[in-house]
PDB file with SEQRES, HELIX, SHEET and CRYST1 records, atoms N, CA, C and O in Angstrom:
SEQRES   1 A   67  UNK UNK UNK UNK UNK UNK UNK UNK UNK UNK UNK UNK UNK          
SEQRES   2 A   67  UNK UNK UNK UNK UNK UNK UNK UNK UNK UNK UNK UNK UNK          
SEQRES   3 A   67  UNK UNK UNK UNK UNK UNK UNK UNK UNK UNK UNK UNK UNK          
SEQRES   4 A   67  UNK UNK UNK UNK UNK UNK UNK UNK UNK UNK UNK UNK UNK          
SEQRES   5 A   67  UNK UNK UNK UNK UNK UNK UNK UNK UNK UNK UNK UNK UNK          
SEQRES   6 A   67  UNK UNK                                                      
HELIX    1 AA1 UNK A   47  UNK A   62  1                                  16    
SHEET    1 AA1 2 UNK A  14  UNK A  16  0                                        
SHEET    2 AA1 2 UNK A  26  UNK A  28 -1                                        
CRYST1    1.000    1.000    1.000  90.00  90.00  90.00 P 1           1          
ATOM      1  N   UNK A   1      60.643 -64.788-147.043  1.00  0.00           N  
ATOM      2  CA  UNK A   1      61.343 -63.886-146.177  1.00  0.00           C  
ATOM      3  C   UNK A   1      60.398 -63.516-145.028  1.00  0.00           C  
ATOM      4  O   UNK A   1      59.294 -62.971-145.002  1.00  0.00           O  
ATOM      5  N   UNK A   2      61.026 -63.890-144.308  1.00  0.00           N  
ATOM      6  CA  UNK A   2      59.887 -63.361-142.387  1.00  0.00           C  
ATOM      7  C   UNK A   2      60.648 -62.224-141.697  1.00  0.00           C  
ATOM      8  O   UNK A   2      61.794 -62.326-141.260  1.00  0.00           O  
ATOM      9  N   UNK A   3      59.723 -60.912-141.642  1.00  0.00           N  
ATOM     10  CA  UNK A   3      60.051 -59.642-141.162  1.00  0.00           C  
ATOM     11  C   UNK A   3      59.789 -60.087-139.334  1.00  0.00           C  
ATOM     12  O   UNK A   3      58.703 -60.506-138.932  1.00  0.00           O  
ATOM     13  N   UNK A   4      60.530 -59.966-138.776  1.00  0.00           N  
ATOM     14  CA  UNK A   4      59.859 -59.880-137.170  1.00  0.00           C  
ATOM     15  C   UNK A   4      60.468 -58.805-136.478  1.00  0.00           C  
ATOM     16  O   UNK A   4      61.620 -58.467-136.749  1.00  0.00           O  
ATOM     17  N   UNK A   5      59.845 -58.281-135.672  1.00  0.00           N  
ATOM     18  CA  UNK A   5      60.295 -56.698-135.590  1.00  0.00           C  
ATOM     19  C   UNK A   5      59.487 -56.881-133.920  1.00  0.00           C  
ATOM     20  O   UNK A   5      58.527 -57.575-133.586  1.00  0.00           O  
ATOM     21  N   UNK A   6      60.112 -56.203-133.350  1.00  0.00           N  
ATOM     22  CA  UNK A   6      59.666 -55.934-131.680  1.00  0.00           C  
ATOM     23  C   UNK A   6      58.142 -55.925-131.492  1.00  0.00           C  
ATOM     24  O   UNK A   6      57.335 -56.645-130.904  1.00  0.00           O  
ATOM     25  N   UNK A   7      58.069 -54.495-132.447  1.00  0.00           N  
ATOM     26  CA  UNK A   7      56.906 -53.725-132.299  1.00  0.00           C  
ATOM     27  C   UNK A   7      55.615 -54.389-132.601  1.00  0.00           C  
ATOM     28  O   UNK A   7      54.481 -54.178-132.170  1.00  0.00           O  
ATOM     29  N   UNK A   8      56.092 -55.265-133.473  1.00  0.00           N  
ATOM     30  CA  UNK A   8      55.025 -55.993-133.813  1.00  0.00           C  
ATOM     31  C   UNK A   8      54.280 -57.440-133.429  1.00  0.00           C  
ATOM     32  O   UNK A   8      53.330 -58.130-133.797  1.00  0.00           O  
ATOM     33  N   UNK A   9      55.634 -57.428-132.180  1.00  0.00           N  
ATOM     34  CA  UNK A   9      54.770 -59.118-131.433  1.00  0.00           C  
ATOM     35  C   UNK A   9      53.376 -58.749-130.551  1.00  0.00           C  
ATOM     36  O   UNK A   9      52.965 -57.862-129.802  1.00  0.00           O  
ATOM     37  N   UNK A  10      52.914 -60.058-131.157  1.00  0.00           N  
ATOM     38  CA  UNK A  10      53.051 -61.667-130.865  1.00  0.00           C  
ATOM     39  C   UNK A  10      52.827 -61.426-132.486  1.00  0.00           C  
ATOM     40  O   UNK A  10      52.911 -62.547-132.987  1.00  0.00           O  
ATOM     41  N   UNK A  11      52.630 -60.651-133.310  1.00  0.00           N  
ATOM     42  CA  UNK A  11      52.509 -61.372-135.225  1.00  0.00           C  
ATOM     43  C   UNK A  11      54.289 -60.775-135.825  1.00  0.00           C  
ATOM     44  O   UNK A  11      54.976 -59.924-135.260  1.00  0.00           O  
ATOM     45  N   UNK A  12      54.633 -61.527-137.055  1.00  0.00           N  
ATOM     46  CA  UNK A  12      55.743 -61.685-137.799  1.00  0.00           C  
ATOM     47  C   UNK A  12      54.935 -61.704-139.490  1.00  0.00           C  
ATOM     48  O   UNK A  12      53.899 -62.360-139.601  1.00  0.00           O  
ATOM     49  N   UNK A  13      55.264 -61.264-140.209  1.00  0.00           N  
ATOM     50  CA  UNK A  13      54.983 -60.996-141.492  1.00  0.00           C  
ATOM     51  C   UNK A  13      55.828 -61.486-142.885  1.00  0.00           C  
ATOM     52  O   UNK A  13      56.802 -60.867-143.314  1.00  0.00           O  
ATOM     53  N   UNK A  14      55.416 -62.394-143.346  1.00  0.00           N  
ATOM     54  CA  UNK A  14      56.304 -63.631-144.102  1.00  0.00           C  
ATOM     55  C   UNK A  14      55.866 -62.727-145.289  1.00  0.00           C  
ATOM     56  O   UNK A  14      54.991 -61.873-145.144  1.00  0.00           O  
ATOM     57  N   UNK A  15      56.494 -62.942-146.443  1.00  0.00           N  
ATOM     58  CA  UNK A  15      56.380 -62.117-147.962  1.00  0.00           C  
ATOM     59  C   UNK A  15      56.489 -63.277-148.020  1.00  0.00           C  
ATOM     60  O   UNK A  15      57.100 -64.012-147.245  1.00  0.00           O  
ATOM     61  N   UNK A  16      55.521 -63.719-149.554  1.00  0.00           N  
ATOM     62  CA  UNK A  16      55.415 -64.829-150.163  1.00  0.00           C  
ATOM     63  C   UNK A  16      56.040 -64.402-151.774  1.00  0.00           C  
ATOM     64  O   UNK A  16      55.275 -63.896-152.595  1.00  0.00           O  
ATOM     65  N   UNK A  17      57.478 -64.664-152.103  1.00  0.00           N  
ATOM     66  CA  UNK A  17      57.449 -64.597-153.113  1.00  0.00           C  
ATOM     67  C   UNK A  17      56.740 -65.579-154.540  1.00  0.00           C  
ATOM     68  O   UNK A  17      56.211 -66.691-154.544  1.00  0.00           O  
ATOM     69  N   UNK A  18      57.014 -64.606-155.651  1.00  0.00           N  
ATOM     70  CA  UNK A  18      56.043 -65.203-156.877  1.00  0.00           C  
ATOM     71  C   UNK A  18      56.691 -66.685-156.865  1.00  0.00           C  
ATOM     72  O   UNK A  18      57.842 -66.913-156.494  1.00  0.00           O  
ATOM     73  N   UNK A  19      55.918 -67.505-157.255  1.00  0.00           N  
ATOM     74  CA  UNK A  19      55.946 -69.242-158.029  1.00  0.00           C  
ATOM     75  C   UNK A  19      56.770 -68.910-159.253  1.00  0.00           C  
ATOM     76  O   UNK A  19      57.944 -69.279-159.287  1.00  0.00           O  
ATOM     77  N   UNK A  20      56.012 -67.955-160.692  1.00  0.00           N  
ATOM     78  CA  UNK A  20      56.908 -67.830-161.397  1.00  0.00           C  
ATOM     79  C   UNK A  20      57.269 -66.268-161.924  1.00  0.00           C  
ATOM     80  O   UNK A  20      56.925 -65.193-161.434  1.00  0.00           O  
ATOM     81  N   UNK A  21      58.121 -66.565-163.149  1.00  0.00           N  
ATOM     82  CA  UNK A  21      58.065 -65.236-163.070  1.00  0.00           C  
ATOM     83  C   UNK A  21      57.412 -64.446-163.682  1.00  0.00           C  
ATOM     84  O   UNK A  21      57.028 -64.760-164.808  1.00  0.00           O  
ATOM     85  N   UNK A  22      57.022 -62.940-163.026  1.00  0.00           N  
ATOM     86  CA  UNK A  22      56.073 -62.264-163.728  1.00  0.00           C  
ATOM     87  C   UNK A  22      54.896 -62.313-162.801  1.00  0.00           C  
ATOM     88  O   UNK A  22      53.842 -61.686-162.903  1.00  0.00           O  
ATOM     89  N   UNK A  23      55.365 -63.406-161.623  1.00  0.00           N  
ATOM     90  CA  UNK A  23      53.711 -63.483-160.716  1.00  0.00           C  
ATOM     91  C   UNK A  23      53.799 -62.339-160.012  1.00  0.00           C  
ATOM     92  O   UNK A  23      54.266 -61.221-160.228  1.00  0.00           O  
ATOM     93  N   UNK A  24      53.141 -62.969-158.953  1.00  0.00           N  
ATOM     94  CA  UNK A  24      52.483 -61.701-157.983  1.00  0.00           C  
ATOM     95  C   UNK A  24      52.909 -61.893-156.714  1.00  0.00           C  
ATOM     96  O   UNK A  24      53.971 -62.504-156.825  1.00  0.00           O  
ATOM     97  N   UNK A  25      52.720 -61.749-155.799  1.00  0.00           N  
ATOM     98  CA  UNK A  25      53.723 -61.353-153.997  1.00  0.00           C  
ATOM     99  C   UNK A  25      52.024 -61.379-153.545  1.00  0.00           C  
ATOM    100  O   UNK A  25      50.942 -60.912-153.900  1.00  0.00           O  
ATOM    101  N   UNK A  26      52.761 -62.460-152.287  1.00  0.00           N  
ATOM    102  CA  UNK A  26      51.466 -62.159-150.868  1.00  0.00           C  
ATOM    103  C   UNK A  26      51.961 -62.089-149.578  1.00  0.00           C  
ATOM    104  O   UNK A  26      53.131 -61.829-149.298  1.00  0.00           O  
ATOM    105  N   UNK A  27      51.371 -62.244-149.056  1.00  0.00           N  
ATOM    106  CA  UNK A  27      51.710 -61.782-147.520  1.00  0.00           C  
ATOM    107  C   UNK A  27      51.274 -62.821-146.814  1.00  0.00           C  
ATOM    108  O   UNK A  27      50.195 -63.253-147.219  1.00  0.00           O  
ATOM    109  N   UNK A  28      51.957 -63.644-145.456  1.00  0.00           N  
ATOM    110  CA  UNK A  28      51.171 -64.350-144.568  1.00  0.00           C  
ATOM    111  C   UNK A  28      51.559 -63.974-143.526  1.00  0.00           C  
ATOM    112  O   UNK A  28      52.779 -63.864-143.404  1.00  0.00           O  
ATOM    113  N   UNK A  29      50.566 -63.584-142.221  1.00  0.00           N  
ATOM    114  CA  UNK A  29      50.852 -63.335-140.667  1.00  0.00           C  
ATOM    115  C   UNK A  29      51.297 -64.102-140.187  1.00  0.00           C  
ATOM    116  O   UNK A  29      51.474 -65.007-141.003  1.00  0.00           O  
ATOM    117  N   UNK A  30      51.744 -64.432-138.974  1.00  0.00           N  
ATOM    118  CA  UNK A  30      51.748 -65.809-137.851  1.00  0.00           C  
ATOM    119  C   UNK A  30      51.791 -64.896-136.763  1.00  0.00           C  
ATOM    120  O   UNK A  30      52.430 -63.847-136.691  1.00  0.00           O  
ATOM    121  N   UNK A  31      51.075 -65.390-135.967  1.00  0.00           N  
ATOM    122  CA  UNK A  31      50.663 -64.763-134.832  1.00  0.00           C  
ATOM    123  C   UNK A  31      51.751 -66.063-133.782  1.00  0.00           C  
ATOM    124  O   UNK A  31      51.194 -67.103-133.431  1.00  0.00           O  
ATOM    125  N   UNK A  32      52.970 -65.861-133.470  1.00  0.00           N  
ATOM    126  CA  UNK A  32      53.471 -67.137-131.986  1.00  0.00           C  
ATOM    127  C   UNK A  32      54.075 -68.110-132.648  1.00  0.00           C  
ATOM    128  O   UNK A  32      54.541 -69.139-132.157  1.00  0.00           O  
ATOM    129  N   UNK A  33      54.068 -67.585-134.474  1.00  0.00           N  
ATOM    130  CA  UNK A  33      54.585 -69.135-135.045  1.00  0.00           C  
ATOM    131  C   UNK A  33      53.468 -69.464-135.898  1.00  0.00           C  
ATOM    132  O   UNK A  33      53.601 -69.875-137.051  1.00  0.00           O  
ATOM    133  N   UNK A  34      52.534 -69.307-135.407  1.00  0.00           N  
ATOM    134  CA  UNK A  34      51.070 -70.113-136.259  1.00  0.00           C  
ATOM    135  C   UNK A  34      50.774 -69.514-137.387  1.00  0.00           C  
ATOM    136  O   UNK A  34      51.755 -68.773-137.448  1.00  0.00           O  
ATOM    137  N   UNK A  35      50.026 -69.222-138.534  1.00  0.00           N  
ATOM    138  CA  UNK A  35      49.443 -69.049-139.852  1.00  0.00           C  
ATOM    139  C   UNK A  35      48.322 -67.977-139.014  1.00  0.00           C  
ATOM    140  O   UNK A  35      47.523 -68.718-138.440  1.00  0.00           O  
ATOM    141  N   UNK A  36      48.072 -66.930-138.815  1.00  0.00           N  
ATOM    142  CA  UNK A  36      47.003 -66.325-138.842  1.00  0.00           C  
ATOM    143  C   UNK A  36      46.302 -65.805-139.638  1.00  0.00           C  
ATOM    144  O   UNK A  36      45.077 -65.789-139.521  1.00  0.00           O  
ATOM    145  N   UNK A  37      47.003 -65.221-140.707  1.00  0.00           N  
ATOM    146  CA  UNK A  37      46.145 -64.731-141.666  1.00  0.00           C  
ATOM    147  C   UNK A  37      46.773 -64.723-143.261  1.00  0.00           C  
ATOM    148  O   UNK A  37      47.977 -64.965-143.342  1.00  0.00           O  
ATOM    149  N   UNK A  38      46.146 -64.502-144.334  1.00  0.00           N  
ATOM    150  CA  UNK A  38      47.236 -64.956-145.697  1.00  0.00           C  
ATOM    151  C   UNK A  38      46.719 -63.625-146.093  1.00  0.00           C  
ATOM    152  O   UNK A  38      46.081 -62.836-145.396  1.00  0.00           O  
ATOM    153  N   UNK A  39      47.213 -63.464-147.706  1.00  0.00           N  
ATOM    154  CA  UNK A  39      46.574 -61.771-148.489  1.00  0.00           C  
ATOM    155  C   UNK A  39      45.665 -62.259-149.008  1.00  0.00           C  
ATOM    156  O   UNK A  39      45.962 -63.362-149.464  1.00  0.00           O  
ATOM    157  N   UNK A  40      44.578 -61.953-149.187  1.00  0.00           N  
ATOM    158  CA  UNK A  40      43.600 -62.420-149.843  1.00  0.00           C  
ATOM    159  C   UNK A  40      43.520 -62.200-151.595  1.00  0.00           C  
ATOM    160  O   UNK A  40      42.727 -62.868-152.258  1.00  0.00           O  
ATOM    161  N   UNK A  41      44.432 -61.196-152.223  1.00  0.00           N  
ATOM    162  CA  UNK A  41      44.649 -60.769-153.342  1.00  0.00           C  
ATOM    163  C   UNK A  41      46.456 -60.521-153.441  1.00  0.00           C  
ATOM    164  O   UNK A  41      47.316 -60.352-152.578  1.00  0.00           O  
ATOM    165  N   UNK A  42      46.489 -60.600-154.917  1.00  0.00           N  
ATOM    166  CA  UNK A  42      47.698 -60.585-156.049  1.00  0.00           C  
ATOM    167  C   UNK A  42      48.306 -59.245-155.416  1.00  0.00           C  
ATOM    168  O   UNK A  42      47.447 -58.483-154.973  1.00  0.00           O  
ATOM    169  N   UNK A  43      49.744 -58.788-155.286  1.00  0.00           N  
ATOM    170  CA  UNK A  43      50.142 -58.149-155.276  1.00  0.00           C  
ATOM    171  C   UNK A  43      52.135 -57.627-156.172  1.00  0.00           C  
ATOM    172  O   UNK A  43      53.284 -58.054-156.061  1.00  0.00           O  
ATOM    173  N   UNK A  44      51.500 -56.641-156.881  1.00  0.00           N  
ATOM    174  CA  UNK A  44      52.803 -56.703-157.964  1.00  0.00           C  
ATOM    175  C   UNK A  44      54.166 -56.177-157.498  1.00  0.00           C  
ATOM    176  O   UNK A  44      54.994 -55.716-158.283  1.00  0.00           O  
ATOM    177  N   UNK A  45      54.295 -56.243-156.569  1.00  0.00           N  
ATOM    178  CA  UNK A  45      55.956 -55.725-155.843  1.00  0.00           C  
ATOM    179  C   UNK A  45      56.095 -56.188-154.608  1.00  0.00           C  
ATOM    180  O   UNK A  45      55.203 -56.348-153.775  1.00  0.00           O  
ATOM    181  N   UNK A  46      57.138 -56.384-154.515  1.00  0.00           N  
ATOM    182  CA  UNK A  46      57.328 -57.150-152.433  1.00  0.00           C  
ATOM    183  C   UNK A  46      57.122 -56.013-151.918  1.00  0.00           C  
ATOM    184  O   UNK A  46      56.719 -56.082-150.757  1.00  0.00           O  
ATOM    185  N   UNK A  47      57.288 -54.599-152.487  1.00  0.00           N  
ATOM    186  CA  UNK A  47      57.339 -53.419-150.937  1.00  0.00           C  
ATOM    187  C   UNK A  47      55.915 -53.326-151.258  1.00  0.00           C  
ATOM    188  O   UNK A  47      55.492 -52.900-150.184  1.00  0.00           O  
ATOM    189  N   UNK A  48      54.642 -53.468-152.204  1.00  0.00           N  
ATOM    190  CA  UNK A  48      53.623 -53.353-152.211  1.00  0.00           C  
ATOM    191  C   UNK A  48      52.492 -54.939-151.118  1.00  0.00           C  
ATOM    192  O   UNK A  48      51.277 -55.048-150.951  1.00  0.00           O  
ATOM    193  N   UNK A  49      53.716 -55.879-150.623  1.00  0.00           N  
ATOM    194  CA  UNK A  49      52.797 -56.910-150.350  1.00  0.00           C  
ATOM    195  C   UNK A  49      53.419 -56.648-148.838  1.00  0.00           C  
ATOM    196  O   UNK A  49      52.665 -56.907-147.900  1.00  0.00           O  
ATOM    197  N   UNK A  50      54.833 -56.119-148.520  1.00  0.00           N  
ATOM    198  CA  UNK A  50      55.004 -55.707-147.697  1.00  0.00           C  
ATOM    199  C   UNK A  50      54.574 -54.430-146.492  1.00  0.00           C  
ATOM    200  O   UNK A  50      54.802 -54.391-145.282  1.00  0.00           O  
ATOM    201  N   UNK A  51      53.804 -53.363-147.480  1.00  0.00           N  
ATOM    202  CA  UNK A  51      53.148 -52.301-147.099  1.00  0.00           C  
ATOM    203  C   UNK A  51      51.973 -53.193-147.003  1.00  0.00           C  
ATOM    204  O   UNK A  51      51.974 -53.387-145.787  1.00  0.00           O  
ATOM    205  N   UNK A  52      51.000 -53.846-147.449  1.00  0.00           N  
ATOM    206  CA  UNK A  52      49.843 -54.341-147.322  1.00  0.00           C  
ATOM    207  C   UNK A  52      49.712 -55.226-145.846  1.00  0.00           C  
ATOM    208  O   UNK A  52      48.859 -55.053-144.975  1.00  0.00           O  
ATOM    209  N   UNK A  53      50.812 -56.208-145.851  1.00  0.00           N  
ATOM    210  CA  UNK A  53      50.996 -56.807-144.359  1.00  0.00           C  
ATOM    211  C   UNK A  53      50.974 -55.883-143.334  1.00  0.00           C  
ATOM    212  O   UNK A  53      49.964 -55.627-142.678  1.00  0.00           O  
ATOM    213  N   UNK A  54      52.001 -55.400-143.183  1.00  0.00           N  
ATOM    214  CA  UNK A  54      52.180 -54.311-142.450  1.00  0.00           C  
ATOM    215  C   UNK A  54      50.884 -52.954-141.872  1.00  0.00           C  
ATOM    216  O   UNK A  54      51.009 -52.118-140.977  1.00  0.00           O  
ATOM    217  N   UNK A  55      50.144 -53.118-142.464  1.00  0.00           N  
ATOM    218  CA  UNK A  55      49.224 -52.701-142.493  1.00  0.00           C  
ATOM    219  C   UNK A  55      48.221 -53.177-141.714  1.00  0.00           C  
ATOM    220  O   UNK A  55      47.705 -52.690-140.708  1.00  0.00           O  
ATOM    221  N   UNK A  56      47.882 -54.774-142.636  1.00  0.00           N  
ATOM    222  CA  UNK A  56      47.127 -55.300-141.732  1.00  0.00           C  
ATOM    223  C   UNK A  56      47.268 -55.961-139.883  1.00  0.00           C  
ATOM    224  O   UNK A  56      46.531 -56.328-138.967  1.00  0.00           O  
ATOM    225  N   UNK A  57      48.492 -55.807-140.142  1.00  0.00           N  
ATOM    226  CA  UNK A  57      49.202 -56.077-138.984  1.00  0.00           C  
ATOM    227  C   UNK A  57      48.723 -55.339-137.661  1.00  0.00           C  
ATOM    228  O   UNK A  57      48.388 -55.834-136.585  1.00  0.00           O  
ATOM    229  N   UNK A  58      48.804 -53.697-138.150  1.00  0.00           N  
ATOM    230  CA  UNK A  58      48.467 -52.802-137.167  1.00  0.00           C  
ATOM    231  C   UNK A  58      46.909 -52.731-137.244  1.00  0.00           C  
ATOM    232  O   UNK A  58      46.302 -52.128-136.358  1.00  0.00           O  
ATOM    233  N   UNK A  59      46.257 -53.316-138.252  1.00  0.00           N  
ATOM    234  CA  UNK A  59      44.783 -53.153-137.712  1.00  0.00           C  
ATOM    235  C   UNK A  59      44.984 -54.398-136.454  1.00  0.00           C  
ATOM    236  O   UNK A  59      44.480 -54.263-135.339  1.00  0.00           O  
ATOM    237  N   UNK A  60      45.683 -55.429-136.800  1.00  0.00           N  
ATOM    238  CA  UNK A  60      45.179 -56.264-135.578  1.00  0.00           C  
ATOM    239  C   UNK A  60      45.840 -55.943-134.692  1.00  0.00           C  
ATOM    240  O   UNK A  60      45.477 -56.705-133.796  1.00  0.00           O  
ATOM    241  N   UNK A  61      46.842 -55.109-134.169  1.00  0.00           N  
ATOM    242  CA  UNK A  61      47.241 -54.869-133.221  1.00  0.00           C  
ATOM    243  C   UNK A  61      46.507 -53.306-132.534  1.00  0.00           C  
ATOM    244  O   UNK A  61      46.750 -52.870-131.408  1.00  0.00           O  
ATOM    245  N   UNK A  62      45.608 -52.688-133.529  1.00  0.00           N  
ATOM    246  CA  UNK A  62      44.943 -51.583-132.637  1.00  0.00           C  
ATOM    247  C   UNK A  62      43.467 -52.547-132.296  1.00  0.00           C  
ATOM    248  O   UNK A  62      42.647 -52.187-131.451  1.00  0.00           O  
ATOM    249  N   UNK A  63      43.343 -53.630-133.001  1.00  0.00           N  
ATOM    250  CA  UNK A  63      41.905 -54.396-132.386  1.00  0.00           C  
ATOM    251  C   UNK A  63      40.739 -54.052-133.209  1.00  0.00           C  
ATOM    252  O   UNK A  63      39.644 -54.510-132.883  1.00  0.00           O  
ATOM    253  N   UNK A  64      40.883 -53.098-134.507  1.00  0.00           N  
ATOM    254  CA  UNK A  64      39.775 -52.909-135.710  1.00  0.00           C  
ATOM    255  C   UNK A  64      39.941 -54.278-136.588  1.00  0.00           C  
ATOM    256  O   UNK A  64      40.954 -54.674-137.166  1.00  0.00           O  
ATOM    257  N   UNK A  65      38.539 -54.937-136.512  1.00  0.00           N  
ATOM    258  CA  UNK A  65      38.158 -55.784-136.903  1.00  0.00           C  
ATOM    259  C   UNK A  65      37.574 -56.871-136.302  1.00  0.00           C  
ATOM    260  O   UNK A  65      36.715 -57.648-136.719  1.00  0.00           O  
ATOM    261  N   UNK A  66      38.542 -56.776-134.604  1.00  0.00           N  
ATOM    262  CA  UNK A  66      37.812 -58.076-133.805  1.00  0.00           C  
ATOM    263  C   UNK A  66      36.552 -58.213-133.664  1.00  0.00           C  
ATOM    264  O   UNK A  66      36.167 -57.061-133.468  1.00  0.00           O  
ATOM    265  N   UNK A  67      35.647 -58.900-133.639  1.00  0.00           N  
ATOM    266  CA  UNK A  67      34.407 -59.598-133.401  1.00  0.00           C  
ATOM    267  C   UNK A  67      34.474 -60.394-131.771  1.00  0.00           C  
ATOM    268  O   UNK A  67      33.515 -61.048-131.363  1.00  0.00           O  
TER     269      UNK A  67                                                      
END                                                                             
């Protein structure tokens, strides 16, 4: 499922549901279409992998983290 929302271009926030069941939920960015960033850890609910994206989302859109 890919969230894309105004506020949040040029990134879109894909939920990775579980493989099986009982797994875990991740998150992948795309920044234009592209793969920018994945979750780096397991997460046990879509609104918990969804709050986590979302999150990281706005760090890259306030610019905490760039190098």
């Amino acid at each position: 499922m890919t969230e894309t929302d105004p506020r949040l271009h040029p990134y879109s926030l894909e939920i990775l549901l579980p493989k099986a069941d009982g797994g875990s939920y991740q998150w992948a960015i795309r920044k234009n279409g592209k793969l920018a960033q994945r979750s780096d850890r397991s997460l046990h609910s879509e609104d918990k992998a969804r709050e986590n994206g979302l999150a990281q989302i706005e760090k890259l859109l306030s610019g905490v983290g760039d190098r």
